[in-house]
N, C-alpha and C positions, 0 to 999 in steps of 0.2 A: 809220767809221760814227759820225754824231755821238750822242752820249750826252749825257742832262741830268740835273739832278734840282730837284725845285721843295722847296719850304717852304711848310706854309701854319699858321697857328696863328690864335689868336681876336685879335677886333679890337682895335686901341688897343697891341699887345703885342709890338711890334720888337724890343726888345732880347732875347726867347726865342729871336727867330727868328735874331735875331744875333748871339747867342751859340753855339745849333745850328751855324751855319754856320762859324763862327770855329775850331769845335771839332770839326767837323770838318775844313775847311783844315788846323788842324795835325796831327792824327793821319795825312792821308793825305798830309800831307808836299807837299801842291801847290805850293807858289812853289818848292822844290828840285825837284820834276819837271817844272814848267812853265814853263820860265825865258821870260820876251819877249825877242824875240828882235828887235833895230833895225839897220833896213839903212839903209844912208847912200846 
């Protein structure tokens, strides 16, 4: 089941939103649970 989640914050102000995002990435630990995976 795909699952998402959005960001939205006020104008002009990316780096709240990219920092939210960063900080989350690390807490839930996603590049260790979501390795990419390259098939040859």
């Amino acid at each position: 089941m795909p699952i998402g989640m959005q960001l939205i914050g006020k104008h002009f102000d990316e780096e709240t939103i990219l920092r939210a995002a960063y900080t989350y990435e690390q807490n839930a630990k996603f590049r260790e649970n979501y390795k990419p995976e390259f098939k040859k």
